[in-house]
C-alpha positions in Angstrom: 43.2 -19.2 -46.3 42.6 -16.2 -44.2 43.2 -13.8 -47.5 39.8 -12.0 -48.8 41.1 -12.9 -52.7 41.7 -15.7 -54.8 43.1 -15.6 -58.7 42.2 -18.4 -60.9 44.1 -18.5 -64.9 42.3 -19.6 -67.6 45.3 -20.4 -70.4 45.8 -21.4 -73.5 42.5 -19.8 -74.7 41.9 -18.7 -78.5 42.4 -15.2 -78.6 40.0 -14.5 -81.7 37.5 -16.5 -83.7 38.2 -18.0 -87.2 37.5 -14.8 -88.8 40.4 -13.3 -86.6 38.0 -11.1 -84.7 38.9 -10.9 -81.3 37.2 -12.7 -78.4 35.6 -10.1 -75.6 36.4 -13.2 -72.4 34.0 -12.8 -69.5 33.7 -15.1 -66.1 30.6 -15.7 -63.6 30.1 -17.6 -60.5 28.2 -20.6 -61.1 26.4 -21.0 -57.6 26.7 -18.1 -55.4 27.2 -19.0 -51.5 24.7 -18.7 -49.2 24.4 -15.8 -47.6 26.4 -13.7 -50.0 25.9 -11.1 -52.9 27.7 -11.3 -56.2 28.7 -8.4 -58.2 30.9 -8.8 -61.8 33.6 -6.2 -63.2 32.8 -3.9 -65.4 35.7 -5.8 -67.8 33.7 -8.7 -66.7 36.8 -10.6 -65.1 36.5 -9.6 -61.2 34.0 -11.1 -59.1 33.0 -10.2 -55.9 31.2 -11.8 -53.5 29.6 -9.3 -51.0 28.6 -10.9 -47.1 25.0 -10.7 -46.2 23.6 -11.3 -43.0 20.8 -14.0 -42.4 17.6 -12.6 -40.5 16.2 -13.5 -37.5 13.4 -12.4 -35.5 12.7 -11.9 -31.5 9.3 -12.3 -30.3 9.2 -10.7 -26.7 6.4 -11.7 -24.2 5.4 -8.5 -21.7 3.7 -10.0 -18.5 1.4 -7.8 -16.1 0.8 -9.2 -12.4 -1.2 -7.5 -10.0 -2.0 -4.1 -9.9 -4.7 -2.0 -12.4 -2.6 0.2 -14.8 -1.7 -1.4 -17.6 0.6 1.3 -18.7 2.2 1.4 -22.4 5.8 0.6 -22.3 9.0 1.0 -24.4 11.2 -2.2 -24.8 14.1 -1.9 -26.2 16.0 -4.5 -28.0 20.0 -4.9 -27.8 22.6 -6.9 -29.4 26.1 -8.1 -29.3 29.0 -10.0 -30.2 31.2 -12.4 -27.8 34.0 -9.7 -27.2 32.6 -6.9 -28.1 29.9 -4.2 -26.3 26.5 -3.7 -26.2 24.8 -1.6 -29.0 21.4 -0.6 -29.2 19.5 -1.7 -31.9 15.5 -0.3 -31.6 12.6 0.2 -29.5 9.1 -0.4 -29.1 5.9 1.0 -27.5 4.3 -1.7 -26.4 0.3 -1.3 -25.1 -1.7 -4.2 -23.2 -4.9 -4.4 -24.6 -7.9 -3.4 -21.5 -8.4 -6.6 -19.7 -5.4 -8.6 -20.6 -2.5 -9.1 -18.4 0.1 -9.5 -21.5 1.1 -9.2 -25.0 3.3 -10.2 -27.4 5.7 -8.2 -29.8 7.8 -9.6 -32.8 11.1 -7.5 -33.9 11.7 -9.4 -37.4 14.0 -8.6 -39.8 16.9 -8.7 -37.6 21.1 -9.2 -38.8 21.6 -12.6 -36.8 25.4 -12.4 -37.0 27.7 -9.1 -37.9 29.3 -7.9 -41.1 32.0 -11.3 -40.2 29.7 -14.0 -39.7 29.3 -13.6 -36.0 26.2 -14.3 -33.8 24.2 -12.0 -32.4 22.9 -12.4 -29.1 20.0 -10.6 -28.8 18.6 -9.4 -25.3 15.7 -7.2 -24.1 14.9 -4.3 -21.3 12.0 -2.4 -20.6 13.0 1.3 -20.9 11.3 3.0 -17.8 9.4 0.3 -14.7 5.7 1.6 -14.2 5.3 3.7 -10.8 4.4 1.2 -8.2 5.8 -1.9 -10.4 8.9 -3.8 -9.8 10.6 -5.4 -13.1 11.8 -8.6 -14.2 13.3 -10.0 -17.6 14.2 -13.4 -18.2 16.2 -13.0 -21.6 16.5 -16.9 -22.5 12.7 -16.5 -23.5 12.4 -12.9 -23.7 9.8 -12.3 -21.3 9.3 -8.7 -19.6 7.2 -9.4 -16.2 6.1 -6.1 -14.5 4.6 -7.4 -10.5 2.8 -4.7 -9.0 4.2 -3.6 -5.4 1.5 -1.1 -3.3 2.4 2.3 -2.3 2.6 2.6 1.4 0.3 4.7 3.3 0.7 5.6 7.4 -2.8 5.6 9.9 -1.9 8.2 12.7 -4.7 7.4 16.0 -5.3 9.9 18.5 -6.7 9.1 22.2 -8.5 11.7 23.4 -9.7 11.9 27.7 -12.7 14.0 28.6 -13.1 13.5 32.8 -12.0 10.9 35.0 -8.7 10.7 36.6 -7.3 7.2 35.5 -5.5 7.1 32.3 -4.7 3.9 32.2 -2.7 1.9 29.3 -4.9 1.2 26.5 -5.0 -1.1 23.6 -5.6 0.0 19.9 -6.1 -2.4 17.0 -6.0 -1.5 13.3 -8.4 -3.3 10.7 -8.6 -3.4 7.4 -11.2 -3.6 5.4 -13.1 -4.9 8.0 -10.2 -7.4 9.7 -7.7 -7.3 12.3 -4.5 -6.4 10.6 -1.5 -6.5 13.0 -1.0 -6.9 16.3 -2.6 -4.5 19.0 -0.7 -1.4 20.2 -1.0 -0.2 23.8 -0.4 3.3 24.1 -0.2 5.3 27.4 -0.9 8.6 28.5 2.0 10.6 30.3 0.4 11.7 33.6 -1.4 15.5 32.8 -1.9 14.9 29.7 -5.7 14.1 28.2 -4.4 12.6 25.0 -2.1 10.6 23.1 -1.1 9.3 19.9 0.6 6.6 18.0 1.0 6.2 13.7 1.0 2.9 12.4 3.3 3.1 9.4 4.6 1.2 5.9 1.2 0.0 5.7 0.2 -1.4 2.1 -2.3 1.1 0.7 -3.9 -1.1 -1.7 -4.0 -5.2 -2.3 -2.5 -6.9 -4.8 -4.8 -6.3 -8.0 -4.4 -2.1 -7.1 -7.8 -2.1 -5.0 -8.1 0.8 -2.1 -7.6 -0.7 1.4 -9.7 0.8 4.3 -7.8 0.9 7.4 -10.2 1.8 10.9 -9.3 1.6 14.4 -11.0 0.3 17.8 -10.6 0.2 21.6 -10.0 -3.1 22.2 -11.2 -2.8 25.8 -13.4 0.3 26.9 -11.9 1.0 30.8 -14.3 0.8 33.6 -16.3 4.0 34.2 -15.6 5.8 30.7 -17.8 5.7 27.6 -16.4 5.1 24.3 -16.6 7.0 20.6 -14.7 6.8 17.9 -14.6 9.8 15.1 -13.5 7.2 12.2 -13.1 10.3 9.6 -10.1 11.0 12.1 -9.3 8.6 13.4 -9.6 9.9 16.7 -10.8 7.5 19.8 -12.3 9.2 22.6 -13.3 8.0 26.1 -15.3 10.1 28.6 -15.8 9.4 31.8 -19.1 8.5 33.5 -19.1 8.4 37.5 -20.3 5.1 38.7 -23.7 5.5 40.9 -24.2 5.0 44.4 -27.3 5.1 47.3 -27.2 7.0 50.1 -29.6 6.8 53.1 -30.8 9.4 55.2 -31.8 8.7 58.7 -34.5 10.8 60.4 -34.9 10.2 64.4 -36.9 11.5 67.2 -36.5 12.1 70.9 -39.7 12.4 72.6 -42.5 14.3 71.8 -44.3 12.1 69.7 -47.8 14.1 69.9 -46.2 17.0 68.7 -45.0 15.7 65.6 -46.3 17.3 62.1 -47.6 15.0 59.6 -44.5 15.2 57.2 -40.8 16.3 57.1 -38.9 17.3 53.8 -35.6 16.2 53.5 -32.8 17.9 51.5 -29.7 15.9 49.9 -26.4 18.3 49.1 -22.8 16.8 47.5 -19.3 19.0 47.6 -15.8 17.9 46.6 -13.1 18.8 49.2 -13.9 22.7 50.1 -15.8 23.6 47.1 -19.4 24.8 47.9 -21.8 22.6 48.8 -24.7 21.8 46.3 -28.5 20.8 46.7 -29.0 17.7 44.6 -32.6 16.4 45.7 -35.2 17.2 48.6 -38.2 14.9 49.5 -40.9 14.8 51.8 -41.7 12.3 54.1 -44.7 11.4 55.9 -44.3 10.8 59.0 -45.2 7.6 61.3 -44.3 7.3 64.9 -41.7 5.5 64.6 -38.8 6.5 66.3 -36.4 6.4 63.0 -37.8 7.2 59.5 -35.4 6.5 56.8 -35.4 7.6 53.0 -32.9 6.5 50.2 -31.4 8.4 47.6 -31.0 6.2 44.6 -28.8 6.2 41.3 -26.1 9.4 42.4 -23.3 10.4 41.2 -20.2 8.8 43.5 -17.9 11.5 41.4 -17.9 14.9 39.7 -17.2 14.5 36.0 -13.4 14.5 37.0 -14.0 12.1 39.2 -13.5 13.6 42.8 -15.5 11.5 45.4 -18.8 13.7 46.7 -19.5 13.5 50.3 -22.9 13.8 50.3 -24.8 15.1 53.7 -29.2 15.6 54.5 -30.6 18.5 56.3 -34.0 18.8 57.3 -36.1 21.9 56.0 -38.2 23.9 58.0 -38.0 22.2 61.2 
């Protein structure tokens, strides 16, 4: 034990034939242990028996889930002995047929122990993970499991102000593909500004099988007095202002004189904004009864200038 020789004496053999020619003596191994070679002497006497390593065979499992690309991929194959490093033993490109979300590989022919009799254990590693994949190997079953992980993308909305004075806080939701996605933003305007923006970020830019999202944003709640429009190429939300409308009444009386009165009066209606000029907005003519009063309303006005400054509006008569 624990020597790589062993001697064995044949005596008391004849050392030639009847004739007295000389024997030529020769040995051989009757059964030959498993897993070995055996090679004889040239003088026919030595025998030597060679270690050979049984084979074995890995058969690897590559798993795709989620995502489109269905890449080809190199897995390599490793082995070792208890004690002893990792060594490299081969590699393989690997491509999923269109369609399929695996496939299967077989490295045969493999040494299952070293040059000593020792095991191999064999494990596996995919060389280089897909862009966009995160990778997984289970090496009691030698499965390679690549799980698709989106790319992130960023939305950047832009409120835009055209008029008005208020710029009050206002709420912004994101949707995609159609559906509210997240929870509303508010976003609010420093005072003097006419716009302001906000980036949603780390947003998923495709679902789980690699398909483009579409991300849009709304106005959740249009404020009072201000149209909205959305530029969805830009993402840009834009609210202008609209003046609410008001009446006004004009008032036309007489003193005395009520034979000398002509048959109609023309009323004009002007509007200014603190000490700006005043403008002429609408005239109309009135017949006239007698009655002491005649009155005249002027219907669906502007209460603001496009900044939304109160008018004072004021009537004059023409040509009196």
């Amino acid at each position: 034990a624990g020597t790589n020789e062993g001697t064995t004496v044949f005596e008391n053999l004849d050392l030639t034939d009847d004739k007295g020619n000389y024997y030529t003596y020769t040995v051989d191994e009757k059964n030959v242990p498993a897993n070995y070679n055996k090679t004889i002497s040239e003088d026919g006497l030595t025998i030597t028996n060679s270690y050979t390593s049984p084979k074995t065979k890995v058969k690897i499992l590559k798993k795709w889930q989620g995502g489109k690309d269905r890449k080809d991929i190199e897995i390599e194959l490793y082995r070792k002995v208890e004690g002893k490093g990792l060594e490299f033993v081969r590699s393989q490109k690997i491509t999923t047929p269109e369609g399929s979300n695996e496939i299967t590989y077989t490295f045969d022919n493999l040494d299952k122990t070293d040059n000593k009799g020792n095991e191999y254990k064999y494990t596996i590693d995919e060389k280089s993970v897909p862009e966009n994949y995160k990778k997984s190997v289970d090496n009691n079953n030698y499965v390679v499991t690549n799980t698709y992980v989106s790319p992130k993308t960023e939305l950047k909305v832009t409120k835009k102000w055209i008029g008005g004075k208020e710029r009050g806080d206002i709420k912004v939701q994101l949707y995609r593909n159609g559906k509210k996605h997240l929870e509303p933003v508010t976003l609010k305007t420093d005072k003097g500004l006419n716009q302001v923006s906000y980036t949603f970020a780390d947003l998923d830019k495709t679902d789980e099988n690699g398909n483009d999202y579409t991300y849009t944003v709304d106005e959740v709640e249009t404020p009072k007095n201000y149209v909205k429009s959305i530029d969805s190429k830009n993402n840009i939300i834009t609210n202008t202002y609209v003046s609410p409308k008001v009446n006004v009444v004009a008032t036309k009386k007489w003193i005395g004189g009520e034979n000398a009165r002509p048959k109609t009066i023309t009323l004009a209606l002007f509007r200014k904004v603190g000490t700006t000029e005043k403008e002429k907005v609408a005239e109309k003519e009135i017949t006239v009864t007698k009655d002491a009063e005649l009155k005249h309303e002027f219907k669906n006005l502007d209460e603001t200038d496009k900044n939304g400054n109160k008018y004072v509006y004021t009537v004059e008569e023409i040509n009196v």
